[in-house]
C-alpha positions as CSV (number, residue, x, y, z in Angstrom):
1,X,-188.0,-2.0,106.3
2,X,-186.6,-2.6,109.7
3,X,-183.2,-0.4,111.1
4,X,-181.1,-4.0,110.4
5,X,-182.8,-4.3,106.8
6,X,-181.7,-1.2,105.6
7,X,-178.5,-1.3,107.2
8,X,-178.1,-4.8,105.3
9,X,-179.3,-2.6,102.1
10,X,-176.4,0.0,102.7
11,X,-173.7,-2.7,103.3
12,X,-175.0,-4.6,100.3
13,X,-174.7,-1.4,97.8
14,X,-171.2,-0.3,99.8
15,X,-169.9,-4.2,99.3
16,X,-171.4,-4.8,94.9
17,X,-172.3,-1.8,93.6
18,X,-170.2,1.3,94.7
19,X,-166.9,-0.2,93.8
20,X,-168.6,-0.4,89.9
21,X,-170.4,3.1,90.7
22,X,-167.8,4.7,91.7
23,X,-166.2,5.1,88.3
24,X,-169.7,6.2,86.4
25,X,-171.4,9.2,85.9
26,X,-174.7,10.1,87.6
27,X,-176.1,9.2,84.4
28,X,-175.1,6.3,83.6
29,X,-176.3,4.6,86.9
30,X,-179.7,6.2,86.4
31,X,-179.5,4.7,82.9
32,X,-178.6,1.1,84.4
33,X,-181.3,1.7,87.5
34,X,-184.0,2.8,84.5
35,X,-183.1,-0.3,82.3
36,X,-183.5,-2.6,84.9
37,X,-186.6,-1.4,86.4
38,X,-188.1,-1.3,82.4
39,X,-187.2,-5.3,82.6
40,X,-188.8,-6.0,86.0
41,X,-192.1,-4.3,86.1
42,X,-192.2,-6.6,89.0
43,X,-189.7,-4.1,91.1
44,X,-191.4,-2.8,93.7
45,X,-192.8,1.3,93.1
46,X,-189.9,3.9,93.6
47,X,-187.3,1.5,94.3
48,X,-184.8,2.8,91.3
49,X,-185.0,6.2,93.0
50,X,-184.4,4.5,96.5
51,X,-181.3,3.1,94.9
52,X,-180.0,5.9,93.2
53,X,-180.1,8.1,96.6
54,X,-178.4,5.4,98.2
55,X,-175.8,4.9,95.6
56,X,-175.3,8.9,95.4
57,X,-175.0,9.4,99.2
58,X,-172.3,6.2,99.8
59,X,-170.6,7.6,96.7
60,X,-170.1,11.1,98.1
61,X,-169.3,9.7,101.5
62,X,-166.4,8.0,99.7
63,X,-165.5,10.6,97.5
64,X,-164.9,12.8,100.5
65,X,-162.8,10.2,102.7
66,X,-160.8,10.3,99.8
């Protein structure tokens, strides 16, 4: 991935998923990240766990502006 294309990947979870994230346990987005992944095998390897740090670190960062 290039610096732009995971900048685009930040603003993308910042913009649809933190605002739903936000108000959910660590588990539960695990459990959302682990269903999804068990319905596309397609999903490239270790990308849940790419997603879940990404979700976890712009959900502290707003947790602490706040």
């Amino acid at each position: 991935m290039t610096i732009e294309e995971q900048q685009q990947f930040r603003d993308q979870i910042t913009n649809t998923i933190l605002p739903l994230a936000v108000n959910m346990t660590m588990d539960q987005v695990k459990n959302i990240i682990d269903n999804v992944q068990a319905q596309n095998p397609n999903m490239p390897e270790g990308f849940g766990n790419m997603l879940l740090e990404q979700i976890l670190v712009a959900k502290s960062k707003l947790v602490s502006q706040g």
